[in-house]
Every structure is written in C-alpha cells, then in structure tokens.
C-alpha positions in Angstrom: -175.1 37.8 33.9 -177.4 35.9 36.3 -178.0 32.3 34.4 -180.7 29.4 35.3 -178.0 27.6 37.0 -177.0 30.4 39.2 -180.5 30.6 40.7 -182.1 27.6 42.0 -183.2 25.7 38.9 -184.7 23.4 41.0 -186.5 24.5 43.7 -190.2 24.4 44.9 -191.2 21.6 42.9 -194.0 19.2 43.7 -194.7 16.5 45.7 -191.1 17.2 47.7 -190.0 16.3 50.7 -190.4 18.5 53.7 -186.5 19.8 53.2 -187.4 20.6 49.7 -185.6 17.0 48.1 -186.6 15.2 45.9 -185.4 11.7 44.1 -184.1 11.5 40.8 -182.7 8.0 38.9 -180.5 9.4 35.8 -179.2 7.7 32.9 -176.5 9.0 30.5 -175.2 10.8 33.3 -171.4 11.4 32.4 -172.3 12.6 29.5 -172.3 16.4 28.7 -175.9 16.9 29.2 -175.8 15.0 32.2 -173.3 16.4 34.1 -174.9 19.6 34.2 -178.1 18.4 35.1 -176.9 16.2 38.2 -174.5 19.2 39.4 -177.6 21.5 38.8 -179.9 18.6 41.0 -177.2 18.5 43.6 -176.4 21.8 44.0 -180.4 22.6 44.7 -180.2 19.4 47.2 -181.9 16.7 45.4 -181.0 13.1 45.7 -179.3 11.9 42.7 -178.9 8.1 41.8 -177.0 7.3 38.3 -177.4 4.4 35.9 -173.8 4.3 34.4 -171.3 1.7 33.3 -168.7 3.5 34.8 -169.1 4.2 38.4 -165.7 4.9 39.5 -165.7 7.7 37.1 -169.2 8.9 38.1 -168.5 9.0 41.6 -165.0 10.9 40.9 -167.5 13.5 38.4 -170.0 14.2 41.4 -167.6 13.7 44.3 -169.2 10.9 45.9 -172.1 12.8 46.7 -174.1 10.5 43.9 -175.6 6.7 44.1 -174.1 4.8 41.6 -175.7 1.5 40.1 -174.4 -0.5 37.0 -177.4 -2.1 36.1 -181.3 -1.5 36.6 -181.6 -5.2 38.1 -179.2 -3.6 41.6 -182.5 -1.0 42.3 -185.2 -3.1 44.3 -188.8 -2.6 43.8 -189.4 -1.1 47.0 -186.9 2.0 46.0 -188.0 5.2 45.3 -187.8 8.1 43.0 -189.9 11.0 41.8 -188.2 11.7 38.5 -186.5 9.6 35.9 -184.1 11.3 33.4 -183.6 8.7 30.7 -180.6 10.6 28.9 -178.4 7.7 27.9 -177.2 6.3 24.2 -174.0 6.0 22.4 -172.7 9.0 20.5 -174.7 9.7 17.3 -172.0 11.0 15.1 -168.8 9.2 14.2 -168.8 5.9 12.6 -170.6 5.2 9.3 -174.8 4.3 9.9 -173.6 0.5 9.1 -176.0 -2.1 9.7 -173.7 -2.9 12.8 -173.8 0.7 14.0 -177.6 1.4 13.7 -178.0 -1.6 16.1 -175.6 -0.2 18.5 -177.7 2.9 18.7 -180.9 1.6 18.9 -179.7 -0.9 21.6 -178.2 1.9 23.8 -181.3 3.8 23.4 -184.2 1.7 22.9 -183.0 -1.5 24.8 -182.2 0.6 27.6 -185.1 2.8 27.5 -187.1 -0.8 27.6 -185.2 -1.7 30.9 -186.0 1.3 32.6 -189.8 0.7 31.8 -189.7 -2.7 32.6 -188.0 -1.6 35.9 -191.3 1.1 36.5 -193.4 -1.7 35.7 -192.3 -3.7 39.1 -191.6 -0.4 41.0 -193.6 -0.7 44.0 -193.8 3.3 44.0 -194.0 4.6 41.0 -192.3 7.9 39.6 -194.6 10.9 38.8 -192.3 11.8 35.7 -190.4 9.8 33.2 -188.5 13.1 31.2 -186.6 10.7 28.1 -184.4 12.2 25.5 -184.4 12.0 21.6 -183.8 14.5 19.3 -185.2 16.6 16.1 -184.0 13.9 14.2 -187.3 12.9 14.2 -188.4 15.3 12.0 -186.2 13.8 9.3 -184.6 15.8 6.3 -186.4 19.4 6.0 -185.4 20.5 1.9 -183.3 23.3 1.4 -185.1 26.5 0.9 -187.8 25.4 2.8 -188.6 28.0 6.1 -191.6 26.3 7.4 -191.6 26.1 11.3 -191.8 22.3 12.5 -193.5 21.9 15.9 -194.5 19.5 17.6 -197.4 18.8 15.6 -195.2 17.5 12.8 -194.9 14.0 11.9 -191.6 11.9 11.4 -190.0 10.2 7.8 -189.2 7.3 6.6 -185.4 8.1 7.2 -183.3 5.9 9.8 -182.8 8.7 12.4 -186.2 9.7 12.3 -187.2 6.0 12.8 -184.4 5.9 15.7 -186.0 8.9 17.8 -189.4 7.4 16.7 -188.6 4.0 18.4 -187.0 5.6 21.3 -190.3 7.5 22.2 -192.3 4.7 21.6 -190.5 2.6 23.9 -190.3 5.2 26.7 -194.5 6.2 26.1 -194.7 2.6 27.7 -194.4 4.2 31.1 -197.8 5.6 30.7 -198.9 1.6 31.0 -198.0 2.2 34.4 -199.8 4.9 35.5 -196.6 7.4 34.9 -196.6 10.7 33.0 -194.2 10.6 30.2 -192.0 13.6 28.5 -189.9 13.3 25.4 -187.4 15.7 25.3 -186.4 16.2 21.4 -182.9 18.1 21.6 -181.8 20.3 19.0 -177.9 21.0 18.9 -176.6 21.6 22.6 -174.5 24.6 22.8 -172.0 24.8 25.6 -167.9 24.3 26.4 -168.4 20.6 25.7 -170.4 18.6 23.4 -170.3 19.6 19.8 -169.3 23.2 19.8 -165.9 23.4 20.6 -165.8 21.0 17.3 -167.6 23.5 15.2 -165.5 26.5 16.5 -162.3 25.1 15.3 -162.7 26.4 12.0 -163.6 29.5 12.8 -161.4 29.9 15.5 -158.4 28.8 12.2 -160.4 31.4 9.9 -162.2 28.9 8.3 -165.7 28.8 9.5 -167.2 29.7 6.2 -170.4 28.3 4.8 -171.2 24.3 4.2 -172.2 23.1 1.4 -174.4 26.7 0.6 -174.6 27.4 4.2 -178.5 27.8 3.8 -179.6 24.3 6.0 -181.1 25.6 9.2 -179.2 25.0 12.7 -181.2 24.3 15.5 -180.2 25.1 18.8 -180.2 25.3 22.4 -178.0 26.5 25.3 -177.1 23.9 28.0 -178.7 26.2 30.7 -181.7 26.6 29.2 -182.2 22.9 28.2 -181.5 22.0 32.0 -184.1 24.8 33.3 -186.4 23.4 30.8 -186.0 20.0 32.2 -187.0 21.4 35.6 -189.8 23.6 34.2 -191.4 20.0 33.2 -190.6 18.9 36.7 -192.4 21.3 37.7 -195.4 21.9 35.2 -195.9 17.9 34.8 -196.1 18.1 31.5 -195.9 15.2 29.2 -196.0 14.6 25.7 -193.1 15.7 23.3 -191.4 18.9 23.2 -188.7 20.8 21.3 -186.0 21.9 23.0 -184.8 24.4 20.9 -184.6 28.1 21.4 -186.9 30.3 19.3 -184.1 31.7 17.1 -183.0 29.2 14.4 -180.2 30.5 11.9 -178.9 29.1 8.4 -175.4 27.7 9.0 -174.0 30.4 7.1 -175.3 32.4 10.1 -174.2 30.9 13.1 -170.5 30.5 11.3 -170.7 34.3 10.7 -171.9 35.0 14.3 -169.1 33.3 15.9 -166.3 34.6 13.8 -167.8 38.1 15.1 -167.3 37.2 18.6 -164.0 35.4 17.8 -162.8 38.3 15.9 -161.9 36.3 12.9 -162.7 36.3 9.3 -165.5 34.5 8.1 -163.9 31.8 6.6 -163.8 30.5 2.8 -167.5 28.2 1.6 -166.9 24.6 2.2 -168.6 21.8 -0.3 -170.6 19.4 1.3 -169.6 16.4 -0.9 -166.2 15.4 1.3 -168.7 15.1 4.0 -171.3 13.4 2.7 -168.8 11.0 0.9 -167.1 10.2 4.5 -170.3 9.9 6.7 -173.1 9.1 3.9 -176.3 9.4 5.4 -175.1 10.4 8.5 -174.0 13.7 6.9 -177.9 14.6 6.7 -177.7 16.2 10.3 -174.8 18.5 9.1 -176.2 19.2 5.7 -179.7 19.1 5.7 -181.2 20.5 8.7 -184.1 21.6 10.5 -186.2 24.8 11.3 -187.5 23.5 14.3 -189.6 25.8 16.8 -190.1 25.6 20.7 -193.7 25.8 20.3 -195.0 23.5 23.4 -192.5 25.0 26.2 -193.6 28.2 25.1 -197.2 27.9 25.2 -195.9 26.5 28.8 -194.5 29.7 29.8 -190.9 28.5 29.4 -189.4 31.9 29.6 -185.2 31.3 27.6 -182.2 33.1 29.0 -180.8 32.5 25.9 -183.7 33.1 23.2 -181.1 34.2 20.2 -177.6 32.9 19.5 -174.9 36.1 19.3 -176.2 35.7 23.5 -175.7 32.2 23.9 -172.7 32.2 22.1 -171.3 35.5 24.2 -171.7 33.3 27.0 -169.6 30.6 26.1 -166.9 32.2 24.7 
C-alpha cells in the first residue's frame, strides 16, 4: 500500500527555493508526532531546525542532518524560515490535573508558544506559516448519547482542558500581529506504533479490550500519515484558522476495541467500569470517558483527500 509518506509529502510547495527546499523551525520535535514530520521534511529535502531541550538526543534521532538549538534566544533575527511547527508541551496524560500540574502544561505550551511569537515579532524575515498544535480538548465534554458532529464552528467549555487548548491558540493567533498566517492544528487521538496506541492495544492484545465504562463515548482519530500530509496540505494551501485533524470516521469506544480484537484475532474482551479510572485520574479521566464526535469539516472543504478515512484501514496498517 502506497502511504503519504511514501510519496513526496512535501513537495512543490510555495515560495521554495530553486532546489525545491524550504526552511522549517520545529518544536516538540522528539516527540512522536514530531519525528515523523522531520523524517518526512528531510526525506523530501527541506531544511529542518529543532527547538529541543535535548539536542544530543535529537541529533542522534535525525542523524545529524538537523539544526539543533536549546532556546529561541540562540536564532538571530536575521535567520530564516518559511514554516514554523509549534508542536511542543509536556505529556497530557499521567499525573493528576493538580494545581502544580495544570501550570506545567500551560507553561510548556502557552509560555513557549509566547516565546516563539515573541521571537516572530523581531524576526527580520518573517515566516509565511505558523502551523501550532492543540487538541479537540477544546471542545470540552460532549454528553453520552449525544451524535452531533462538532466542527470547527463549535465553541469551547468552561472545563480546564478546553481552557488549555483555548489559551494555547490564543497565544499562537498573536503571529497574525506580525503579519504571519496562523493554523491551529486541533489533534484528535494519533494512531500509529508509538504514542498512545500500543497502550490501548494491550488489553486487547491480553483479551481484555472490552468496553469502558458503556463503551458508547466517541473516539476520535487520526493516522500519523495522514496528520503529517495534512500538515503539508496547509503548507501548501496556506490556510489558517483552526482545523480538525481527525479522520471522517469516528467510532464509540466499544467499536474501536471490537475492531482491533478483529485484526488481533482475539476475543473482545470483558466491559470495564469507568469509576477505577475516574477515581485515579479525576478530571483527567474526561478524555478517556467522555469523548468527542469531532468531524474534519475544514480540511475537507480544502480538498484534503485521507488515506486512512475509516479505522479497520488505519489500524490494518499498523498492525
């Protein structure tokens, strides 16, 4: 099967140079998303420079072949770049939303976020694009039972990570100050051999993967190739604004656990309460037990064309 990242995701975009490059500044990149992207950028022969804490380990990732700075104050004014790919924050799930915690993910993503602006602000050449993540966490909590589609058109709650994602696109739409086109990228969950899935095939995999709590809150999703094509389609397309990236099929829970104990040829597993979960993570447990029906509506309308439009296909090609 021929894949977006078998087949020049990046190629023929504007305003490149006359070998085709271009120059991207990427935060967040040794994290899952991340990697793919850069290897995707550098495999299609863009110039790659990484905001990262860790250099040694990002240079080891990308075999030297990326620029590696520790902090945005090393870039000088005068340096270039057509794209930024703000991707960067700590890990959402884990430790309890204490007050601590929440100001440990707002920093990494909305103190950062702030430093890349401010950095854009004194660019002498400013970059066409500023592509920042967040997340369908800002929808908030969609009610059980409830199958409306939430696009882009809908508004966010009065929830904590609704107000994070809110924040965070807020403080990257500063850009636009500056005369730069701004694209929030609101990710659904990211299916592919890292990130969450292996995680959430465990079960399965032990002939457990039954439904939680019901099984009824929707999942939705996206395939790491298609959220990295997508990237580039904005690169592209210049678009800016917020989009979902999500792929057009959402399924209950209940459905994606059946789904992959199909593929995995195991049983589908014994229901699971919720309550253990929510007593562990509190409101954190929202994102596994609540859920959201969230549709693609703005890439599509963009002629975003999937490879991986329902999940049995996505999931094929991972396992």
């Amino acid at each position: 099967m021929i894949t977006h990242s078998d087949s020049g995701v990046f190629t023929q975009l504007p305003g490149a140079a006359a070998d085709g490059a271009r120059a991207f500044l990427i935060t967040g990149a040794t994290g899952f998303v991340g990697q793919h992207l850069v290897r995707t950028l550098l495999r299609d022969g863009h110039r790659v420079t990484v905001l990262t804490r860790q250099p040694a380990r990002a240079a080891a990732l990308f075999d030297g072949r990326v620029d590696c700075v520790t902090d945005m104050a090393q870039l000088p004014p005068s340096r270039r770049f057509d794209v930024v790919v703000n991707l960067a924050g700590a890990r959402i799930l884990g430790w309890r939303w204490t007050a601590a915690r929440r100001a440990v993910l707002r920093h990494s993503r909305i103190g950062l976020t702030n430093k890349v602006v401010a950095w854009i602000a004194a660019a002498e050449h400013k970059p066409a694009l500023l592509l920042s993540a967040s997340a369908i966490g800002y929808y908030g909590v969609q009610p059980r039972g409830d199958a409306t589609e939430l696009t882009e058109r809908d508004g966010p709650q009065p929830v904590f990570m609704s107000d994070l994602c809110r924040e965070w696109e807020e403080a990257a739409r500063a850009a636009e100050a500056h005369g730069v086109k701004v694209a929030c990228m609101r990710f659904g969950l990211v299916l592919g051999r890292q990130g969450a899935l292996p995680m959430m095939l465990l079960p399965v995999r032990l002939g457990l993967g039954g439904p939680l709590a019901g099984g009824t809150q929707w999942l939705s999703w996206i395939h790491i190739d298609d959220l990295v094509a997508a990237i580039a389609h904005l690169c592209r397309s210049g678009g800016s604004g917020s989009y979902n990236f999500t792929a057009p099929e959402c399924v209950p829970q209940a459905q994606f656990s059946r789904v992959a104990a199909s593929l995995l040829h195991r049983p589908f597993g014994l229901p699971m309460p919720g309550w253990p979960m929510r007593l562990a993570l509190g409101e954190q447990a929202d994102l596994l037990l609540e859920g959201q029906r969230v549709a693609p509506a703005r890439l599509l309308d963009n002629g975003f064309v999937f490879t991986y439009p329902a999940l049995r296909e996505a999931l094929r090609s991972l396992l």
